[in-house]
Backbone as numpy.savetxt, mean C-alpha at the origin, in Angstrom:
# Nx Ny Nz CAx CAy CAz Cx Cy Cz
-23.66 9.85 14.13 -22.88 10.68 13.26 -22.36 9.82 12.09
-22.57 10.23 10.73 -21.75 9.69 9.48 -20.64 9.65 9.17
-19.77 8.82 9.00 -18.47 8.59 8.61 -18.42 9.33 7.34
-17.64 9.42 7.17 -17.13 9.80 5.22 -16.49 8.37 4.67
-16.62 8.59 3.70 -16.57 7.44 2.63 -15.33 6.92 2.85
-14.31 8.25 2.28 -12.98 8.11 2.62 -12.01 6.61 4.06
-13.13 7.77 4.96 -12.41 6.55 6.18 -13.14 5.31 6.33
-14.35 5.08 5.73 -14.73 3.49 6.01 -13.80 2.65 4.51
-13.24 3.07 3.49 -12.91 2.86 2.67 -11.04 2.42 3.31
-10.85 3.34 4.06 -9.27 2.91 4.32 -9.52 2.04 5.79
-10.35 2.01 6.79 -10.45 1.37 7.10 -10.94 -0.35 6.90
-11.94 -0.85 6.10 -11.99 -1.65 5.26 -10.72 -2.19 4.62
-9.80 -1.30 3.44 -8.91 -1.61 3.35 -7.64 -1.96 4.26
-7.45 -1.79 5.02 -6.16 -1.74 6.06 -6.64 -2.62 6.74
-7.64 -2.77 7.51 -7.96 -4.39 8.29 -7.86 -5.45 7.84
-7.27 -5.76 6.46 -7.26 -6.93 6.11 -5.41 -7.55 5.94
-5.84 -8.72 6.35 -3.51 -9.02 6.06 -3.40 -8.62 4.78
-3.82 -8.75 3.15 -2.99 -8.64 2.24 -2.39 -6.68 2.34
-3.38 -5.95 2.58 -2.83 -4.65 2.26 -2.05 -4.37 3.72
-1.96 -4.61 4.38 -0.97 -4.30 5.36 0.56 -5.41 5.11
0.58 -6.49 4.52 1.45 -7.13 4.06 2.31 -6.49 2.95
1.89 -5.44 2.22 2.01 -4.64 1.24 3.00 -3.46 1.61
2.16 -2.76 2.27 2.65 -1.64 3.13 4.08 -1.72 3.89
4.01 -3.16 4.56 5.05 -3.72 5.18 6.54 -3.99 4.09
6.04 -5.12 3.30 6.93 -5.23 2.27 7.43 -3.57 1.39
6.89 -2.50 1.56 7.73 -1.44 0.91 8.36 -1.07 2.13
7.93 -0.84 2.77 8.78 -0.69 3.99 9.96 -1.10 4.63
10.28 -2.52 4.15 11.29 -3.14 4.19 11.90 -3.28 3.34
11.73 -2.49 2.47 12.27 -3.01 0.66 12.81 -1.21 0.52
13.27 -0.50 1.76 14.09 0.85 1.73 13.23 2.19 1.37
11.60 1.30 0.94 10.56 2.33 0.56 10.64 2.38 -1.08
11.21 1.66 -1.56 11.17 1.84 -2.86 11.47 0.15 -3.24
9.73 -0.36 -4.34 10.22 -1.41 -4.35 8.72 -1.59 -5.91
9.23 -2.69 -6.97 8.38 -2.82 -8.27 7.45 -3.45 -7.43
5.76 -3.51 -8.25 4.57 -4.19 -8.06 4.86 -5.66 -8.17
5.76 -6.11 -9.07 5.78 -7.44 -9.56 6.48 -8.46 -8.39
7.75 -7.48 -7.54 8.58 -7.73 -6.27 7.68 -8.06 -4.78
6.65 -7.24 -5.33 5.71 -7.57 -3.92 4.76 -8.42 -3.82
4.49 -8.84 -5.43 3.34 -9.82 -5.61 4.25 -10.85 -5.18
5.26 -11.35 -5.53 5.94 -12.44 -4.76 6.66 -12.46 -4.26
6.73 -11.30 -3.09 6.91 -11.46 -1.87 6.01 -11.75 -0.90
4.71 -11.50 -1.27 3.53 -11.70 -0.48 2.53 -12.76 -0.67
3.03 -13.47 -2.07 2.02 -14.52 -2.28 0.64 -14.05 -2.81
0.95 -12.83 -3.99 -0.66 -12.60 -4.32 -0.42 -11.97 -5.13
-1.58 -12.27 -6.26 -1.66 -11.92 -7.76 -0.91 -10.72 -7.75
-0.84 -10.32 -9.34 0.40 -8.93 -9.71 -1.33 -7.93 -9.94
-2.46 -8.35 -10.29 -3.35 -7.90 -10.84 -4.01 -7.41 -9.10
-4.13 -7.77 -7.94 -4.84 -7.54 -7.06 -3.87 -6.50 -6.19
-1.96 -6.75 -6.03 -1.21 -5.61 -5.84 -1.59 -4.57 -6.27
-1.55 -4.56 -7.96 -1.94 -3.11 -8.66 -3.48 -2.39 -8.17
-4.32 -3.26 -7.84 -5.40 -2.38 -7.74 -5.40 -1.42 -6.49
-4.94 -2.80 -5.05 -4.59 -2.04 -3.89 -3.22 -1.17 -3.79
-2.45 -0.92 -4.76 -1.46 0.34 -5.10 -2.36 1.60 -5.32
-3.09 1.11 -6.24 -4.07 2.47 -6.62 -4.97 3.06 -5.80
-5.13 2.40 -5.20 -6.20 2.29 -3.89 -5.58 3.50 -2.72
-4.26 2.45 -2.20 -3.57 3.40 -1.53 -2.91 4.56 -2.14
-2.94 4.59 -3.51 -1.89 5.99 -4.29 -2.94 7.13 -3.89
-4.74 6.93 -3.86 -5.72 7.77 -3.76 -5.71 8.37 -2.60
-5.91 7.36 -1.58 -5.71 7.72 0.01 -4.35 8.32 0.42
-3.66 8.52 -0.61 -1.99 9.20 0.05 -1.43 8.57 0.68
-1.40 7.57 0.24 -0.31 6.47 1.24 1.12 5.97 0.58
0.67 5.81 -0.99 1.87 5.59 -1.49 2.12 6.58 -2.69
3.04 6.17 -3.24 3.46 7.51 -4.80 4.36 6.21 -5.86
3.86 6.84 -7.00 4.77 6.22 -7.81 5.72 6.72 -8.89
6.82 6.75 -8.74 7.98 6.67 -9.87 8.70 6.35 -10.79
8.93 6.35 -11.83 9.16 5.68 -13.13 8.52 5.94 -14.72
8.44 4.87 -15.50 7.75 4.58 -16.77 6.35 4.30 -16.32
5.59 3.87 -17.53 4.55 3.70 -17.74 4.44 2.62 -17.06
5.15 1.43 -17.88 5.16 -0.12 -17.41 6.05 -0.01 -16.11
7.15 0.11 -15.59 7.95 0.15 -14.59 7.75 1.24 -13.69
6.76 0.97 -12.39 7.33 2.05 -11.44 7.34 1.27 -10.28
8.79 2.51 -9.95 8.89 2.07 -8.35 7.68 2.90 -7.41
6.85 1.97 -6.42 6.39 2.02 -5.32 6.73 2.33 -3.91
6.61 3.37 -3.73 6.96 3.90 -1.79 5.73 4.48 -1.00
6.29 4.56 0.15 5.54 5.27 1.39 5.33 6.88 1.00
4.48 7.57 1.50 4.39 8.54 1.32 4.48 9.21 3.44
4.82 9.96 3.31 5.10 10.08 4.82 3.59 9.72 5.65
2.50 10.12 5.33 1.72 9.73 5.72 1.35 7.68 5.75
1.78 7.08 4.68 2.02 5.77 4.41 2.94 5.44 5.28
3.91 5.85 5.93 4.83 5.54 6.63 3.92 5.48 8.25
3.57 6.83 8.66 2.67 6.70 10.12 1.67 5.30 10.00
0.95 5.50 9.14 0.08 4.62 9.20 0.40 2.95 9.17
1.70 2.66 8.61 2.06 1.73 8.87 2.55 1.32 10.01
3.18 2.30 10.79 3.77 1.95 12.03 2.51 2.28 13.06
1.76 2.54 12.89 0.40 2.25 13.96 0.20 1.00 13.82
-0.37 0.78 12.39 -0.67 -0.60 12.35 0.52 -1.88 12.74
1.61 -1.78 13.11 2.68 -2.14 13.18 2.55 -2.53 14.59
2.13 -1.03 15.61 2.36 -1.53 16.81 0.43 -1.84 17.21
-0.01 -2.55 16.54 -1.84 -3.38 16.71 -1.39 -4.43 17.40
């Protein structure tokens, strides 16, 4: 049977430490936290955050709020489950 794109795509993504390091850090940051706050909190480019933001904004994991240049980053309730699965791996 064929997967859909979708789930080999978030799976791929999510097995790796930086995007679950991500996930984590908004999570602890009250759910609301800038791209630039997580790149160094996590030790990784501001340019590779933003892409895996967008990544997860597609898959419904996160949402963003603000300006153009300034938005705050959160969980989306579904971003929230999925973190706490991966939480208890």
């Amino acid at each position: 049977m064929a997967e859909s794109d979708t789930k080999k795509t978030t799976r791929r993504l999510l097995l790796h430490e930086k995007p679950f390091m991500l996930l984590q850090t908004i999570a602890n940051n009250d759910g609301r936290i800038y791209s630039a706050r997580i790149s160094k909190k996590i030790d990784c480019s501001y340019a590779y955050i933003v892409k895996l933001i967008k990544v997860m904004n597609k898959l419904g994991l996160t949402t963003f709020e603000g300006t153009k240049h300034k938005k705050l980053i959160s969980l989306t309730v579904k971003g929230k489950k999925v973190f706490k699965l991966l939480s208890e791996i």
